[in-house]
C-alpha positions as CSV (number, residue, x, y, z in Angstrom):
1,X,10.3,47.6,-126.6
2,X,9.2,47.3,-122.8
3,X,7.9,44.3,-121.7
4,X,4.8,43.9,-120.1
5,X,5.4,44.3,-115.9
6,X,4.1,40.2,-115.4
7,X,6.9,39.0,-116.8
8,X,9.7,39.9,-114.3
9,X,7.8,37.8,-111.9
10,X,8.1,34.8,-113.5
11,X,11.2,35.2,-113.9
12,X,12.1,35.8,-110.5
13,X,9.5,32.3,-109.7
14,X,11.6,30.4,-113.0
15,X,14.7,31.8,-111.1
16,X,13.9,30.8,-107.4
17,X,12.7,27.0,-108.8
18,X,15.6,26.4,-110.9
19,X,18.3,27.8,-108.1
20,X,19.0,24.9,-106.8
21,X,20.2,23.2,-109.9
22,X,22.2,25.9,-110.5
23,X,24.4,26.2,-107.7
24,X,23.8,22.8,-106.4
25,X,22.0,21.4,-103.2
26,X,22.0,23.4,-100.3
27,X,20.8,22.0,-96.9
28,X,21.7,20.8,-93.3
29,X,24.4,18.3,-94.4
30,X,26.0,20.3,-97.5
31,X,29.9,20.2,-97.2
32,X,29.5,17.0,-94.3
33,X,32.9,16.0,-94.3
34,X,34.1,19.9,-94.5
35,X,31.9,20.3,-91.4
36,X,32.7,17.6,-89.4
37,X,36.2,18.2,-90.0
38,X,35.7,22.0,-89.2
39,X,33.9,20.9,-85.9
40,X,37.1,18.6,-84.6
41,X,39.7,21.4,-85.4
42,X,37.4,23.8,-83.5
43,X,38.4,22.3,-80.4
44,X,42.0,21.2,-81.0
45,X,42.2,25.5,-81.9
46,X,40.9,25.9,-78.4
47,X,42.9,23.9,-76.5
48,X,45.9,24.2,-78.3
49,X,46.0,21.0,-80.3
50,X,47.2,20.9,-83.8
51,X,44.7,20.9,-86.5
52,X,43.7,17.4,-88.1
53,X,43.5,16.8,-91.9
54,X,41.0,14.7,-93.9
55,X,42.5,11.4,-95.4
56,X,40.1,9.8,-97.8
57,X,41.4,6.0,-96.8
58,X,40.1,7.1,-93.4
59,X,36.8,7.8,-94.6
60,X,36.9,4.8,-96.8
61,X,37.3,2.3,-94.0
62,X,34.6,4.5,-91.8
63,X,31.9,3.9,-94.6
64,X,32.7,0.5,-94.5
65,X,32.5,0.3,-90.4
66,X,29.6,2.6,-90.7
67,X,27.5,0.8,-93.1
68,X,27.6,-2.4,-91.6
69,X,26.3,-1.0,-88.3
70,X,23.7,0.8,-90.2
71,X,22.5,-2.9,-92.0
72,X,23.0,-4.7,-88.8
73,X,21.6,-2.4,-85.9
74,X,24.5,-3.0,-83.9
75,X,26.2,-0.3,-82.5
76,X,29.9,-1.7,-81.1
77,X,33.3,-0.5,-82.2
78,X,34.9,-2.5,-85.1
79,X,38.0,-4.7,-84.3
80,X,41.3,-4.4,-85.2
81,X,42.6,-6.0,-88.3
82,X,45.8,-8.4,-87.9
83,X,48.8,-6.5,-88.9
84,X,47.3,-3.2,-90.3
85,X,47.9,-0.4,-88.3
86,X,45.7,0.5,-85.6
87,X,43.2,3.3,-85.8
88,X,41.2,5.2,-83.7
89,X,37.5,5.3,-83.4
90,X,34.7,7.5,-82.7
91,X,30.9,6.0,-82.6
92,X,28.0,8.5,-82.5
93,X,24.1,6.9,-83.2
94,X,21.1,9.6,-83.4
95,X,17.7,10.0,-85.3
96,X,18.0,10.4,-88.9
97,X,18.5,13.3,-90.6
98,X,18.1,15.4,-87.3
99,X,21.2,16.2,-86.0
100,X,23.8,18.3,-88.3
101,X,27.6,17.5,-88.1
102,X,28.1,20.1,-85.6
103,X,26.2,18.5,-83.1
104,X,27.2,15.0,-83.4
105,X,30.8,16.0,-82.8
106,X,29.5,18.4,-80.4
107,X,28.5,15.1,-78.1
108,X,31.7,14.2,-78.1
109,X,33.2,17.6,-77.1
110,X,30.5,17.9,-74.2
111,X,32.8,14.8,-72.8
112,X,34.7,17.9,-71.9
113,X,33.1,18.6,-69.0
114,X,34.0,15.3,-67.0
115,X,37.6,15.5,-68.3
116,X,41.1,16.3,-66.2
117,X,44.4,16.5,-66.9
118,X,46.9,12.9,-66.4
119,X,47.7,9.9,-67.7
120,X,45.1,7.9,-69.8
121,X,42.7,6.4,-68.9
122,X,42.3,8.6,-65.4
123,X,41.1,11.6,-67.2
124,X,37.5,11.3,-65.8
125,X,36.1,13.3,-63.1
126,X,33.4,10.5,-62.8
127,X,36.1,7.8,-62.7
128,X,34.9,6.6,-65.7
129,X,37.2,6.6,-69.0
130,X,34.0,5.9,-70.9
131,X,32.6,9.4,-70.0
132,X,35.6,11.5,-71.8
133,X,37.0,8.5,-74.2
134,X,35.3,10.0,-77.2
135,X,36.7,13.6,-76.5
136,X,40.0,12.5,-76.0
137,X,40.6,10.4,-79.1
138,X,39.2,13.8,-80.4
139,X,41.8,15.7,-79.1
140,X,44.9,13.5,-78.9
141,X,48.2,15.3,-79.5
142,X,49.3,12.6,-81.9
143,X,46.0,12.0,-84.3
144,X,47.0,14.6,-87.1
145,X,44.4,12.5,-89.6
146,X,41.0,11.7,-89.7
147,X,38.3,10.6,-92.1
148,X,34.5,9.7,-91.3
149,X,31.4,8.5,-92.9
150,X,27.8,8.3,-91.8
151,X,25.3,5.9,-93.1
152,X,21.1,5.3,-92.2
153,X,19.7,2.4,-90.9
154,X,16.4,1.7,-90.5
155,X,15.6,3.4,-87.3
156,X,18.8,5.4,-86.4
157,X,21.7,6.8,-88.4
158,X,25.4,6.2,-87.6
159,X,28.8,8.0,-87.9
160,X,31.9,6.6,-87.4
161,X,35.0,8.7,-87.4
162,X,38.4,7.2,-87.8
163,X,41.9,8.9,-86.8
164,X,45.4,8.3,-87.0
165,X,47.4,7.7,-85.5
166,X,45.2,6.0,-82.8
167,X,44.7,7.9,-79.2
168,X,44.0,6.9,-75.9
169,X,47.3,5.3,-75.6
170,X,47.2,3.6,-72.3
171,X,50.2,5.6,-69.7
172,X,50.0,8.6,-72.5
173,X,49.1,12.3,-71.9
174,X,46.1,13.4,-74.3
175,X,47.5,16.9,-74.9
């Protein structure tokens, strides 16, 4: 028996609405922690830099750094804990919700531009280590790990990215 022609459309409309549910949320920040990841290795690829993996504990202690900026408003780089071993860190503050994980590590891989070959910290074109810092911890040899997290505050969201082992070594080459 053939069914009257109105009903395909609803089911297409029944469909469409219950899509989501079915294969799960899809939006700017699906698969954040693939992407971010993604984004680093990117540019290791291009310059020649081995690829980094994800480590959870990483991304545990870069909640925890990143949530207490978010509840604080303060945007500064966490110290180092007596006796555990030293990470590095990566800081990136935006508008929330705006910016996708491409672009926030895509700030720190525009450092790029300033950046020369030598020993750290005189990789700056501008003479400032501050201006490439983010994109050499990025892209040190020796960081095969990293983990990050990203958490809201009220007026501005945070991610903080932690590697090991650490970068800018002081009298080191980054790659």
């Amino acid at each position: 028996m053939d069914r009257p022609s109105t009903f395909r459309p609803l089911g297409v409309i029944a469909l469409c609405l219950a899509a989501p549910f079915l294969l799960g949320s899809i939006g700017p920040r699906t698969s954040f922690d693939d992407r971010i990841l993604a984004a680093h290795n990117r540019e290791r690829d291009a310059i020649g830099v081995e690829p980094l993996s994800w480590d959870t504990d990483l991304a545990i202690d870069a909640r925890r750094w990143a949530t207490r900026l978010a509840e604080s408003g303060r945007f500064e780089h966490s110290p180092d804990e007596p006796g555990a071993p030293i990470q590095g860190e990566n800081l990136w503050g935006g508008t929330p919700g705006y910016y996708l994980p491409e672009d926030m590590v895509g700030l720190w891989i525009a450092e790029k531009q300033h950046f020369q070959p030598g020993v750290f910290p005189n990789n700056s074109r501008t003479g400032q280590v501050a201006d490439v810092s983010h994109y050499t911890q990025l892209a040190w040899r020796t960081s095969g790990k990293v983990g990050c997290a990203l958490a809201a505050g009220e007026s501005e969201e945070v991610l903080v990215c932690r590697y090991s082992s650490a970068g800018n070594i002081v009298g080191s080459r980054p790659f």
